[in-house]
gemmi code that builds the backbone of each chain (N, CA, C; Angstrom):
import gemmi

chains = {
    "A": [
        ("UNK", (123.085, 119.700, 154.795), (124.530, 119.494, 154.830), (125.255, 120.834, 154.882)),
        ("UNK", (126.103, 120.737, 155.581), (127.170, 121.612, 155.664), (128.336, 121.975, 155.463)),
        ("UNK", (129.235, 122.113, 154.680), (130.500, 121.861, 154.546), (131.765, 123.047, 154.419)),
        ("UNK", (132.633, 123.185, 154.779), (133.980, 123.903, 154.356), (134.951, 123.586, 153.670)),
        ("UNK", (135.363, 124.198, 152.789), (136.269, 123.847, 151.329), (137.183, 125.044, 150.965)),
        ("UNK", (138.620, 124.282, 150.745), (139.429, 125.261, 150.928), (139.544, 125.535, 149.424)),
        ("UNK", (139.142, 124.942, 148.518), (139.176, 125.175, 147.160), (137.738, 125.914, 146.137)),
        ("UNK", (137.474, 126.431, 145.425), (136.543, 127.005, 144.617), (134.986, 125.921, 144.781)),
        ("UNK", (134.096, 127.297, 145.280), (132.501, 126.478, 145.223), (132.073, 126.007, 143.729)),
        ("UNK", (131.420, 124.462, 143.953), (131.063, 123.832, 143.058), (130.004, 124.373, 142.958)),
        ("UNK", (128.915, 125.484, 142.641), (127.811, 125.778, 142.760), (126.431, 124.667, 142.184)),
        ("UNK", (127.159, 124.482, 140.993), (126.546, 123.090, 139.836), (126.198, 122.357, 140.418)),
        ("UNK", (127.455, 121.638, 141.096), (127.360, 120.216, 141.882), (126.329, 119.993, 143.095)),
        ("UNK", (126.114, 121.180, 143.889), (125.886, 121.566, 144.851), (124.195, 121.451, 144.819)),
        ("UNK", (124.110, 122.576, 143.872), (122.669, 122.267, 143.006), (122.029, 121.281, 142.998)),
        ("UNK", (122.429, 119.974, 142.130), (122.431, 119.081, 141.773), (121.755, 117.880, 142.983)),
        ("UNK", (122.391, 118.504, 144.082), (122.524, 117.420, 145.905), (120.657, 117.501, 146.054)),
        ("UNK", (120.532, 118.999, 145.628), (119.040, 119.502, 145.991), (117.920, 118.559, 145.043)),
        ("UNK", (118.527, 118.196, 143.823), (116.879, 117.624, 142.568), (116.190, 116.650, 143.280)),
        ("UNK", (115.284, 116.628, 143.629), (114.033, 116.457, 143.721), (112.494, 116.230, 142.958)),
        ("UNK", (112.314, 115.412, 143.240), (111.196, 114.703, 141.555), (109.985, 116.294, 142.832)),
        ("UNK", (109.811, 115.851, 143.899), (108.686, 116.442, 144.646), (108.908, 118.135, 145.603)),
        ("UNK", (110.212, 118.656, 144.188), (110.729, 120.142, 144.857), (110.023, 120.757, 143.576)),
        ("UNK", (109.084, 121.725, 143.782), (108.476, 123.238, 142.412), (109.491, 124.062, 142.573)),
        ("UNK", (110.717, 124.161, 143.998), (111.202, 125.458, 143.961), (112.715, 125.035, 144.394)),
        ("UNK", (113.695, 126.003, 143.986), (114.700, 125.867, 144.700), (115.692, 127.091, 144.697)),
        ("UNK", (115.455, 127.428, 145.283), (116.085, 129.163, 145.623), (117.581, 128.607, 145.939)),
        ("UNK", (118.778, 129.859, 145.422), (119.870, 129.360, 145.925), (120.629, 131.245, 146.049)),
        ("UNK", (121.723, 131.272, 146.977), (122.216, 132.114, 147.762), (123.786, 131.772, 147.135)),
        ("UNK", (124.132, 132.945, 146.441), (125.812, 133.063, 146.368), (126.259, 133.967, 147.187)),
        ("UNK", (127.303, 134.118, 147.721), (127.557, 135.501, 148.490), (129.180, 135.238, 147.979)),
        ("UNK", (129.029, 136.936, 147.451), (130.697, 137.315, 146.524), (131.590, 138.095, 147.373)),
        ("UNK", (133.183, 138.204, 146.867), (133.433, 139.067, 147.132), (133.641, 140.049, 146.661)),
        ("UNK", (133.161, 141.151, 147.410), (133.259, 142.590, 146.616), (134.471, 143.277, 147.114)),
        ("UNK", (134.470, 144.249, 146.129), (135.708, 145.486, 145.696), (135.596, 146.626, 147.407)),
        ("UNK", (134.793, 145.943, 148.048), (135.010, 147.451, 148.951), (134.533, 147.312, 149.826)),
        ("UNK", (134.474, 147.667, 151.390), (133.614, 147.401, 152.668), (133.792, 148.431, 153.537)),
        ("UNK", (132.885, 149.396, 154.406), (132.751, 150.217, 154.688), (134.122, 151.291, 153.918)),
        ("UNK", (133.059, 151.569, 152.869), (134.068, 152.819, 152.211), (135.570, 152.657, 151.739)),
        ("UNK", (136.071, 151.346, 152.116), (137.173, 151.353, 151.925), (137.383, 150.197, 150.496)),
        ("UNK", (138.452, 150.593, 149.525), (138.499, 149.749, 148.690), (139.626, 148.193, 149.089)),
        ("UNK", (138.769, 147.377, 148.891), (139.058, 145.885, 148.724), (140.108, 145.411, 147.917)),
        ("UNK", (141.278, 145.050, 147.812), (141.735, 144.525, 147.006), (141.512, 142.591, 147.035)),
        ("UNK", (142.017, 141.565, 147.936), (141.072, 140.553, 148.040), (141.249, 140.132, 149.633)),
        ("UNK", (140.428, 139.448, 149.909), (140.397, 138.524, 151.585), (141.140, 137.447, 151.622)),
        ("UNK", (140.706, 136.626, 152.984), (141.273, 135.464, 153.522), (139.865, 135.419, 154.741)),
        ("UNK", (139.377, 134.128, 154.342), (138.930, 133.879, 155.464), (139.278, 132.654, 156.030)),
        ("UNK", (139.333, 132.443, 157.570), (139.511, 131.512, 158.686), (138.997, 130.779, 159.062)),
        ("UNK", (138.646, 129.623, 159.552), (137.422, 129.019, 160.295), (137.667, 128.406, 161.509)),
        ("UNK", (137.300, 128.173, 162.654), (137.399, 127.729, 163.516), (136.793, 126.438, 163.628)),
        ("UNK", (137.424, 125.153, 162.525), (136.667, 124.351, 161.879), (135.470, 123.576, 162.445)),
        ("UNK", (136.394, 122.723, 163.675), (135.324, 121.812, 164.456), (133.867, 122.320, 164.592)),
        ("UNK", (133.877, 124.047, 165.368), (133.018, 124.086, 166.383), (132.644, 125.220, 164.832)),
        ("UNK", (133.039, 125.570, 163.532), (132.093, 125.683, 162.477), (130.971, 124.814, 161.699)),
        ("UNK", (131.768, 123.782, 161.960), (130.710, 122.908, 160.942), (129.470, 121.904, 162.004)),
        ("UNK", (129.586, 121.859, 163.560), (129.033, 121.491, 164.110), (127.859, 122.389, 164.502)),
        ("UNK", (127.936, 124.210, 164.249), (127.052, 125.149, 164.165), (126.777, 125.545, 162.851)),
        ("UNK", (127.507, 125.023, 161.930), (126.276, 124.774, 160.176), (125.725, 123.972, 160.145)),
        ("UNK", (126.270, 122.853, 160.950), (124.695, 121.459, 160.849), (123.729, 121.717, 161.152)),
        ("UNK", (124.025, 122.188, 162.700), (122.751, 122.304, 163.612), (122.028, 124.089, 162.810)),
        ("UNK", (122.488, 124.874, 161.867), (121.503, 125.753, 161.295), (120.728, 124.993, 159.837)),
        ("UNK", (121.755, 123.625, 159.647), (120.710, 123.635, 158.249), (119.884, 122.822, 159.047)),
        ("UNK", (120.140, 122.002, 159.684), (119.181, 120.812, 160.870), (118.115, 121.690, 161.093)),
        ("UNK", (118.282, 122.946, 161.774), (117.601, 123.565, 162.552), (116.255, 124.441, 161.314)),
        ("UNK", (116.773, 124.570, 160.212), (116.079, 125.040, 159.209), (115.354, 124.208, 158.368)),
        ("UNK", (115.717, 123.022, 158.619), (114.897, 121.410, 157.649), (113.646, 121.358, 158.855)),
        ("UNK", (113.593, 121.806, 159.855), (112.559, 121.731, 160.621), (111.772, 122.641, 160.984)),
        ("UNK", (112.175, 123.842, 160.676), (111.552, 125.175, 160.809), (110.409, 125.452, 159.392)),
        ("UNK", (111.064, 125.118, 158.794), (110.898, 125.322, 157.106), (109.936, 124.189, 156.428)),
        ("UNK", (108.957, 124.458, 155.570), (108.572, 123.201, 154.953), (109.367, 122.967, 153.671)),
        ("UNK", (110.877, 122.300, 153.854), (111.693, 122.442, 152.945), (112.114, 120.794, 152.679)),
        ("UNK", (112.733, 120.489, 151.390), (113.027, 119.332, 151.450), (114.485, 119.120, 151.248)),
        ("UNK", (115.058, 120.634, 150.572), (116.856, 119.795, 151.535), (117.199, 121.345, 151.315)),
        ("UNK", (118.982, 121.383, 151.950), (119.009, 122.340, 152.569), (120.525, 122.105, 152.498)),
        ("UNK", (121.349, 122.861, 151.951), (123.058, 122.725, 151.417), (123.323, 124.183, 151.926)),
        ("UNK", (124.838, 123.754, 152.846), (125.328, 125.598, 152.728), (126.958, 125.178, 152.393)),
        ("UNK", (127.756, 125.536, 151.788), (129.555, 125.580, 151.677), (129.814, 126.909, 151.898)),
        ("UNK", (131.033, 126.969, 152.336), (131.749, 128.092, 152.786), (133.005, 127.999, 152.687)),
        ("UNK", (133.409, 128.777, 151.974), (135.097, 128.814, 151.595), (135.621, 129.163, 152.559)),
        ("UNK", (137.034, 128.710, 152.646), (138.340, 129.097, 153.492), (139.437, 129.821, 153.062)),
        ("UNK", (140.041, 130.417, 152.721), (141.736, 130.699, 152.637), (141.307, 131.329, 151.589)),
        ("UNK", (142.422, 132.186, 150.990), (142.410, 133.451, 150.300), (141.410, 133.402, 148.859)),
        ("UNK", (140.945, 134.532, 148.694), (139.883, 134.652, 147.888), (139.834, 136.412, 147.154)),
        ("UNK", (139.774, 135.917, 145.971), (139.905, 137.056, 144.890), (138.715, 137.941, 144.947)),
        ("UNK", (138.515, 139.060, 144.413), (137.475, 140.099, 144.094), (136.054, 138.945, 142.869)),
        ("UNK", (135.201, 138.970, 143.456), (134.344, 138.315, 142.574), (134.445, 136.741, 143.047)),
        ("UNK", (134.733, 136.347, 143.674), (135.007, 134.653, 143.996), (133.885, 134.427, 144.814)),
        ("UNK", (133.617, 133.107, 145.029), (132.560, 132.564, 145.618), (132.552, 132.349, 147.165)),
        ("UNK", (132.109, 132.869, 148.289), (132.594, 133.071, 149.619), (131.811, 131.690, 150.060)),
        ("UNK", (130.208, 132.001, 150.107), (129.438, 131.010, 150.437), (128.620, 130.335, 148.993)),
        ("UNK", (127.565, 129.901, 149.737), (126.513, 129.216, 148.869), (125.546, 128.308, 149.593)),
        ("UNK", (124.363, 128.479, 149.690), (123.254, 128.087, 150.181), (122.237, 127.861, 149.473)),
        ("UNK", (121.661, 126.449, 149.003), (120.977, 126.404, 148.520), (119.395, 125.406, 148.897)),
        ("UNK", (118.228, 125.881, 148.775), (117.608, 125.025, 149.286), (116.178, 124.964, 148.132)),
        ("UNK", (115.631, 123.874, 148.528), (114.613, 122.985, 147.898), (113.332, 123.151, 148.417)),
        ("UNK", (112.561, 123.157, 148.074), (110.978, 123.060, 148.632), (109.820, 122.529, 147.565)),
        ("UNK", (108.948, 122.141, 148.515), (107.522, 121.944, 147.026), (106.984, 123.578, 146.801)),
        ("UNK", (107.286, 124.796, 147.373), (106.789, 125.795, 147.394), (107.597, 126.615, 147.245)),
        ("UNK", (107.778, 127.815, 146.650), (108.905, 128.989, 146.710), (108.670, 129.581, 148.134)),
        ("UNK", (107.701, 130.179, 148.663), (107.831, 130.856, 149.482), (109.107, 130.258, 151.024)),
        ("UNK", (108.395, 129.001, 151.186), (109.327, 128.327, 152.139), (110.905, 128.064, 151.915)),
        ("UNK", (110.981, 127.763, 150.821), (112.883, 127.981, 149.766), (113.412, 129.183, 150.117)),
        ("UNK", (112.449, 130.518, 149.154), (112.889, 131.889, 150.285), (113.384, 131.920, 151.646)),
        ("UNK", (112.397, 132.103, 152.383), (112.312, 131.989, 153.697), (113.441, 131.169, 153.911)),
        ("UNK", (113.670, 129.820, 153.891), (114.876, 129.188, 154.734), (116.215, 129.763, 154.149)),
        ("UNK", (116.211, 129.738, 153.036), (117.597, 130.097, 152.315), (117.903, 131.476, 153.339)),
        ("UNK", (117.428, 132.884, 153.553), (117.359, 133.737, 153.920), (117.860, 133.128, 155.457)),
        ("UNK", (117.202, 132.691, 156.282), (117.252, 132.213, 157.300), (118.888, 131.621, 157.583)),
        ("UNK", (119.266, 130.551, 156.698), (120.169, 129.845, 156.878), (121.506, 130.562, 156.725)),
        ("UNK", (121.386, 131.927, 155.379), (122.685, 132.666, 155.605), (122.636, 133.536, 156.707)),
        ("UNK", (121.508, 133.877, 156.974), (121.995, 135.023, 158.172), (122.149, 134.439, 159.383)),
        ("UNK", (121.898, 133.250, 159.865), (122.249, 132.710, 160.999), (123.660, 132.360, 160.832)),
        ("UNK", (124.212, 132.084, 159.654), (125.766, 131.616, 158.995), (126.781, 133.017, 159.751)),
        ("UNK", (126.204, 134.083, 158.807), (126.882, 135.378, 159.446), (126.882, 135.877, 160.507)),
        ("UNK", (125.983, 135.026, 161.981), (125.563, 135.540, 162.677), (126.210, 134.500, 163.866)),
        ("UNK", (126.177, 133.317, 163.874), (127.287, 132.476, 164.941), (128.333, 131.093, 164.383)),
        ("UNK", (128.469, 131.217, 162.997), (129.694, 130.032, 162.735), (131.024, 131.071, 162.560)),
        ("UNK", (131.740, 130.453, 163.356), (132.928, 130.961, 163.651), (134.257, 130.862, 162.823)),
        ("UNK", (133.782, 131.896, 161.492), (134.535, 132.420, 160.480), (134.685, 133.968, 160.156)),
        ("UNK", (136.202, 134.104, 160.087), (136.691, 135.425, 159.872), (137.103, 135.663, 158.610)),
        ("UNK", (136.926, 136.872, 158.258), (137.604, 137.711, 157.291), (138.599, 138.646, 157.427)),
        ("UNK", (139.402, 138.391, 156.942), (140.602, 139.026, 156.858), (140.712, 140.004, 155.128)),
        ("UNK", (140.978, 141.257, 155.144), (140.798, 141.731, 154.317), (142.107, 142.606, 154.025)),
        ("UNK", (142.474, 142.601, 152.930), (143.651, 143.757, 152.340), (143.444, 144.790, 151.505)),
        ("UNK", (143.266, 145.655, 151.753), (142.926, 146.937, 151.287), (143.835, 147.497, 150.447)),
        ("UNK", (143.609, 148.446, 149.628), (144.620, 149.254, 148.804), (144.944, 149.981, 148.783)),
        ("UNK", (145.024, 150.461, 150.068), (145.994, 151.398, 150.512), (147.425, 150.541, 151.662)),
        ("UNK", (147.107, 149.339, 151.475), (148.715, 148.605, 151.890), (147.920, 148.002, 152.862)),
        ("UNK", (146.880, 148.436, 153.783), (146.301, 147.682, 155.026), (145.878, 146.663, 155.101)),
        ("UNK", (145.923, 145.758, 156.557), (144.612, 144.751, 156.237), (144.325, 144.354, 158.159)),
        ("UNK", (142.965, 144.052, 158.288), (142.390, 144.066, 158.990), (141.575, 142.761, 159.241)),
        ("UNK", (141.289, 142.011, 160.318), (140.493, 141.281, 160.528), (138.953, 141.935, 160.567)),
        ("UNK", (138.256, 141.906, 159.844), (136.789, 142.354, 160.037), (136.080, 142.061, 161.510)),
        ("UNK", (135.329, 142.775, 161.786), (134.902, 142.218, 163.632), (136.087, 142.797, 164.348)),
        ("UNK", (136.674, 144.026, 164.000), (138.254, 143.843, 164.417), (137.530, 144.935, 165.909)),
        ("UNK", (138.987, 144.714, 166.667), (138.982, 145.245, 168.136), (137.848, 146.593, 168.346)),
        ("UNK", (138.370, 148.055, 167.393), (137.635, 149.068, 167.013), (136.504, 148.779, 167.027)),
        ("UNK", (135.350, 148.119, 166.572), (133.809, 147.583, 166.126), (132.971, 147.586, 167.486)),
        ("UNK", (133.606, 146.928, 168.292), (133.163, 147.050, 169.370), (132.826, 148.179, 170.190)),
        ("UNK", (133.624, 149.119, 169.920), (133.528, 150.585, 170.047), (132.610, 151.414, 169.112)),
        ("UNK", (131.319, 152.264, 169.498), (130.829, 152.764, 168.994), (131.393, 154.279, 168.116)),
        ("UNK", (132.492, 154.641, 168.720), (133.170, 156.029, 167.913), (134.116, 155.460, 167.269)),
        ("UNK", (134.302, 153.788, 166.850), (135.502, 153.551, 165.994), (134.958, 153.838, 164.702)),
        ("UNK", (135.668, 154.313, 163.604), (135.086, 154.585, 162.424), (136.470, 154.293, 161.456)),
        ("UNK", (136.307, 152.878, 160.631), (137.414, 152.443, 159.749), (137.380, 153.307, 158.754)),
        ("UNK", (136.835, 154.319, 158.506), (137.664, 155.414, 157.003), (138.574, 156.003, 157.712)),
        ("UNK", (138.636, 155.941, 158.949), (139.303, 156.993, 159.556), (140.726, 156.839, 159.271)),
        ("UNK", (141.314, 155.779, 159.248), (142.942, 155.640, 158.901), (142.823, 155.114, 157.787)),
    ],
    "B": [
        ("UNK", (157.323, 127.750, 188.414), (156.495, 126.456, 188.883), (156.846, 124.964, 188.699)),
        ("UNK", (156.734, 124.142, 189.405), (157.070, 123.225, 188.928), (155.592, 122.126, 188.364)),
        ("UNK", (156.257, 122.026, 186.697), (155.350, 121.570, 186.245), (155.514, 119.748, 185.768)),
        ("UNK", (154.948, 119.000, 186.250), (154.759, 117.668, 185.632), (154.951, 117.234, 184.674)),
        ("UNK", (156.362, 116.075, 183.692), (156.042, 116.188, 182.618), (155.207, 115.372, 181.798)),
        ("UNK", (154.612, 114.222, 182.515), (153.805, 113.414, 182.577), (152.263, 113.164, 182.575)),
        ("UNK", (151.932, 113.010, 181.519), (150.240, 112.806, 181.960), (149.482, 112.368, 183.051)),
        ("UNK", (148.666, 112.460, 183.289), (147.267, 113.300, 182.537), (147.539, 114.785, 182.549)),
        ("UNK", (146.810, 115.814, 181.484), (147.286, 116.814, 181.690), (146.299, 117.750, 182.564)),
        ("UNK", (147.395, 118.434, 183.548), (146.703, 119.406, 184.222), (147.261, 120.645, 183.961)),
        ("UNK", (146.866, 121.075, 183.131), (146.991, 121.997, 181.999), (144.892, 122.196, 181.284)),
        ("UNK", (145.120, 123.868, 180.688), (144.109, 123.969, 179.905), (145.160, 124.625, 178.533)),
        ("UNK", (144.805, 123.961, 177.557), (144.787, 124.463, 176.085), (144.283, 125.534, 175.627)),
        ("UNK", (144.562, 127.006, 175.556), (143.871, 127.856, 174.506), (144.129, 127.719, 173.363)),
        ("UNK", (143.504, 127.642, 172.050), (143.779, 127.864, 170.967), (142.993, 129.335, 170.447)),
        ("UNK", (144.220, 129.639, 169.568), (143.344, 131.030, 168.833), (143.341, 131.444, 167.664)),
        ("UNK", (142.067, 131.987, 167.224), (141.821, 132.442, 166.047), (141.997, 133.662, 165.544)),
        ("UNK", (142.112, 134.199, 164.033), (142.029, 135.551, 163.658), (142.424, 136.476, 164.246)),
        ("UNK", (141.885, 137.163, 164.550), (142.429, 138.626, 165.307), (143.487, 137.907, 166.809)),
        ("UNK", (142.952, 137.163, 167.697), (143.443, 136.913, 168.427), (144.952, 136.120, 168.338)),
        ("UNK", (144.874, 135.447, 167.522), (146.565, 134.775, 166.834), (147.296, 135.707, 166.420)),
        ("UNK", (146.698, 136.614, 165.895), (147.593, 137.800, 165.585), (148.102, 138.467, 167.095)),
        ("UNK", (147.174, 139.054, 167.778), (147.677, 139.302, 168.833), (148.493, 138.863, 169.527)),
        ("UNK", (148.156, 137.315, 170.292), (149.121, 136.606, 170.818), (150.034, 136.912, 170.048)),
        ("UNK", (150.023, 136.250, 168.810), (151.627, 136.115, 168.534), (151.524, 134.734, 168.418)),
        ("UNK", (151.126, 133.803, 168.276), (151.029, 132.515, 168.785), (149.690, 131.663, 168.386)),
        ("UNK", (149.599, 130.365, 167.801), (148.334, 129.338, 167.766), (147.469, 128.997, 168.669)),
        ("UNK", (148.521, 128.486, 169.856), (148.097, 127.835, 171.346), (148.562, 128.072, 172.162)),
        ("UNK", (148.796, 127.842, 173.554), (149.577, 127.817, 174.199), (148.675, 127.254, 175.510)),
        ("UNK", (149.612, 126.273, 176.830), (148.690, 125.957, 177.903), (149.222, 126.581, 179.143)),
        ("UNK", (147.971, 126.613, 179.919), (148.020, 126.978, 180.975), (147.666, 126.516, 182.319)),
        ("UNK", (148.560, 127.038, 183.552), (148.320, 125.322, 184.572), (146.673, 125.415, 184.631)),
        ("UNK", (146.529, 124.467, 185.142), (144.565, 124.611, 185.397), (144.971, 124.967, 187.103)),
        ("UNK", (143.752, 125.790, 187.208), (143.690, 126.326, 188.874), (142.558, 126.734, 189.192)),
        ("UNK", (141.474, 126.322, 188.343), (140.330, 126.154, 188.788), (139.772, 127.754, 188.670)),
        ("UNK", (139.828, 128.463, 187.694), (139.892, 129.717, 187.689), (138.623, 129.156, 186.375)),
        ("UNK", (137.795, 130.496, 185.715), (136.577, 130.528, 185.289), (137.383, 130.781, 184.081)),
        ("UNK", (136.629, 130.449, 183.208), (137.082, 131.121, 181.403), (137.110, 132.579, 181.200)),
        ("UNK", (136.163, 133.260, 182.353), (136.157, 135.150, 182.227), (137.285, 135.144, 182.810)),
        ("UNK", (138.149, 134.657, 183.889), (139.230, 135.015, 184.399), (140.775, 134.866, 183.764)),
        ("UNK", (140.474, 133.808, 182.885), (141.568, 133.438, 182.069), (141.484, 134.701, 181.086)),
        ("UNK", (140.347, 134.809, 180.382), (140.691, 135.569, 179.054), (141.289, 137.115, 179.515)),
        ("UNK", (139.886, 137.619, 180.695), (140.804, 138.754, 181.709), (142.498, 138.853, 181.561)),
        ("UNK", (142.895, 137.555, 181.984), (144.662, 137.464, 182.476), (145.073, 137.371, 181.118)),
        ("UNK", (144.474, 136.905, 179.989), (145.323, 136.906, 178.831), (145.211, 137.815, 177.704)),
        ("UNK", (143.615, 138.558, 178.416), (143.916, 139.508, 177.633), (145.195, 141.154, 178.408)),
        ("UNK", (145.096, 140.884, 179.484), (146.568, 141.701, 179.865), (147.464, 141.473, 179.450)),
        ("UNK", (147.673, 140.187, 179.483), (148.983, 139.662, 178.875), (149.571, 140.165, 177.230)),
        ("UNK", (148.426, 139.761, 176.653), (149.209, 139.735, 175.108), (148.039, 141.326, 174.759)),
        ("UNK", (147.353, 141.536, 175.484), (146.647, 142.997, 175.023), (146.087, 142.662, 174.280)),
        ("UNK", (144.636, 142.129, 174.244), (143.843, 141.838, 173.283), (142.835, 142.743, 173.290)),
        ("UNK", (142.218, 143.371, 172.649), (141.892, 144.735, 172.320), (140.466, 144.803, 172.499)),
        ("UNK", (140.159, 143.294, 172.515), (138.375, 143.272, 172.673), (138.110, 143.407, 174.066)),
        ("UNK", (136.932, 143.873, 174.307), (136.177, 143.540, 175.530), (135.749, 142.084, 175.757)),
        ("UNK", (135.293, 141.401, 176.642), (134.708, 140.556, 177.262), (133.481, 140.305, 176.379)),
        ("UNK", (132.982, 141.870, 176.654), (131.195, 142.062, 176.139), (130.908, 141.095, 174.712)),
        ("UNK", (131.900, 141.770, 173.979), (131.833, 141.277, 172.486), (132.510, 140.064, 172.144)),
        ("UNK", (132.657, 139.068, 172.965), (133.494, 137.952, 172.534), (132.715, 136.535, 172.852)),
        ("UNK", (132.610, 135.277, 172.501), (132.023, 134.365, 172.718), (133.415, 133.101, 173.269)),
        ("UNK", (133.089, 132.323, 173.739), (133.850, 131.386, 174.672), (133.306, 129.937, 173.622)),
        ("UNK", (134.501, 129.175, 173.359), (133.816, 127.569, 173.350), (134.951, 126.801, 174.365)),
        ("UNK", (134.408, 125.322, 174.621), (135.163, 124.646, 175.566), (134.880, 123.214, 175.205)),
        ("UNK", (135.973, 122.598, 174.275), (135.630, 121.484, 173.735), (134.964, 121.472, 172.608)),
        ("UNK", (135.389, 122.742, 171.837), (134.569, 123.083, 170.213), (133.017, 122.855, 170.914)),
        ("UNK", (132.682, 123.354, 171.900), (131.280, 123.939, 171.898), (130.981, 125.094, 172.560)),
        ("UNK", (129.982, 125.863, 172.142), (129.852, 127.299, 172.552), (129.525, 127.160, 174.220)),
        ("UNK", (129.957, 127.731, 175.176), (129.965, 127.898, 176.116), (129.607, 129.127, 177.366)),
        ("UNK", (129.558, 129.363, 178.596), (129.381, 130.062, 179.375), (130.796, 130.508, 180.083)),
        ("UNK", (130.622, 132.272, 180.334), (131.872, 132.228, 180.857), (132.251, 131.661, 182.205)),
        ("UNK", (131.116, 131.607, 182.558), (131.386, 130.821, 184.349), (131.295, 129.687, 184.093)),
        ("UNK", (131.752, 128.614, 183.160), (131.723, 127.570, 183.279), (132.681, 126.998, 183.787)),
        ("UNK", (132.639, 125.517, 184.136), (133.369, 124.899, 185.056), (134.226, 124.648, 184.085)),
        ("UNK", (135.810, 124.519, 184.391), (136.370, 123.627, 183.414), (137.277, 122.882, 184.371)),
        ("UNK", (137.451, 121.504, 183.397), (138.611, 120.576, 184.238), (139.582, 120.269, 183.030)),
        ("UNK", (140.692, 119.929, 183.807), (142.307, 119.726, 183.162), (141.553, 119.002, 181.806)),
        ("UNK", (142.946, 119.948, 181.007), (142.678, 118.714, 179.816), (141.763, 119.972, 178.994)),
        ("UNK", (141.146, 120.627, 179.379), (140.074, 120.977, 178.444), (140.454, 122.044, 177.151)),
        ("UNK", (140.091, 122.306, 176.237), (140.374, 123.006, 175.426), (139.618, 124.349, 175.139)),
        ("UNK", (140.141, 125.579, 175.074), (139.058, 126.895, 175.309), (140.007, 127.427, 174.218)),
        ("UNK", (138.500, 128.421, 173.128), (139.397, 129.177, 172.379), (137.899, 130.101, 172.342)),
        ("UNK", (138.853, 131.451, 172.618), (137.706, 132.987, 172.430), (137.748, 133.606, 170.707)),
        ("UNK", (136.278, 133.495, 170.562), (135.902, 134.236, 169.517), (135.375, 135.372, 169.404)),
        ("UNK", (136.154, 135.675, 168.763), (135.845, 137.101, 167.874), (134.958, 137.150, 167.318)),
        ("UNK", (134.280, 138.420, 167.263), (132.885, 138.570, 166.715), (133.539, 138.036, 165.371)),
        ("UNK", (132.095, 137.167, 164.736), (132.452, 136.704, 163.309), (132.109, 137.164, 162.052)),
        ("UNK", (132.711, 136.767, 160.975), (132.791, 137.591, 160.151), (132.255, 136.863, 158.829)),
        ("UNK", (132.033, 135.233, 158.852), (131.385, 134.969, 157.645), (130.960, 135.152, 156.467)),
        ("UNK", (130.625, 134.624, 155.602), (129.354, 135.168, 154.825), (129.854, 135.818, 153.580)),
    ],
}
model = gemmi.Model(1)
for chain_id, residues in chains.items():
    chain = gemmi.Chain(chain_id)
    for i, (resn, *xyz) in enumerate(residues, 1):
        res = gemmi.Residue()
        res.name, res.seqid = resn, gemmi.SeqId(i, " ")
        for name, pos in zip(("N", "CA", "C"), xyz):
            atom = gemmi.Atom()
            atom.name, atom.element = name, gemmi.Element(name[0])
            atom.pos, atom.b_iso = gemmi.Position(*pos), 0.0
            res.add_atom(atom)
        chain.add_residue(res)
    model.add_chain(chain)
structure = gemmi.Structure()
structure.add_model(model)
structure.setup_entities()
């Protein structure tokens, strides 16, 4: 399952989706927000989603990871809209009769997350700025954000 | 131009996200359909509102699904360019 929530991750609850009489393991993935990103200090974000065509490319990665994986379930949430220093961004959690395979997919499932569901960060800095992350500059190999 | 005010629409829908809403200036906006490719549109719109990305680094969907830039599109359809993403 996959889901987006514009309000605070239930991590507990979430947990909970995974028990399993026939799971030994269940690895789980928070991802926070931190105080700072390339060198620059963080005050807090906002992230975006491009909902439809997000949650139809988190299905098909936890889908795609319930079959890759010898796993027996497989949860990711992902917050939306503004978010404090320390708050809960994502959460991925997965189940197995084995740790190694729990590893493995959990690992799998966030970095494919960061890698094509179509969510932005928007960040405000403390020095007054704020920036879409992925921003225009990135694309450019001599852009360098300490620079302003 | 003179445009139809009547359905069906022959019109394409962009919608936009993040960096790009900022740019525009704007959520959506449509455009006549003329049988032109999704690289050619974003080309013309990124002159337009100066969108700062390249081509290289951007992904296309068409109908909330990830797409090709030479894809065909017909009236009606909905296209929105993404920005490298930022998740996670």
């Amino acid at each position: 399952m996959f889901r987006l929530t514009n309000t605070p991750i239930d991590a507990a609850a979430l947990r909970a989706t995974l028990e399993n009489a026939a799971a030994g393991a269940c690895v789980t993935f928070e991802g926070i927000v931190r105080n700072h990103n390339d060198g620059r200090a963080v005050l807090r974000l906002e992230y975006e989603a491009y909902a439809a065509l997000a949650n139809k490319e988190g299905e098909d990665i936890v889908r795609a990871a319930r079959e890759k994986f010898a796993i027996l379930g497989a949860v990711c949430e992902h917050r939306v809209g503004p978010l404090e220093i320390g708050g809960m961004a994502v959460w991925v959690g997965v189940s197995a009769a084995h740790r190694g395979a729990a590893f493995d997919a959990c690992r799998h499932i966030i970095n494919e997350v960061k890698q094509r569901v179509p969510i932005w960060k928007r960040e405000f800095y403390a020095d007054g700025t704020v920036e879409w992350v992925g921003c225009a500059g990135c694309a450019d190999p001599s852009h360098d954000h300490s620079r302003s | 131009m003179n445009v139809s005010a009547s359905p069906p629409p022959d019109t394409i829908t962009v919608e936009y996200f993040a960096v790009f809403r900022a740019q525009a200036k704007r959520a959506s906006e449509d455009l006549p359909f003329d049988g032109t490719s999704p690289a050619a549109i974003y080309d013309a719109l990124r002159a337009r509102h100066g969108f700062a990305l390249e081509r290289a680094s951007v992904h296309v969907a068409i109908n909330d699904t990830y797409a090709s830039w030479d894809a065909a599109l017909t009236p009606g359809d909905r296209l929105v360019f993404i920005p490298p993403v930022s998740g996670g």
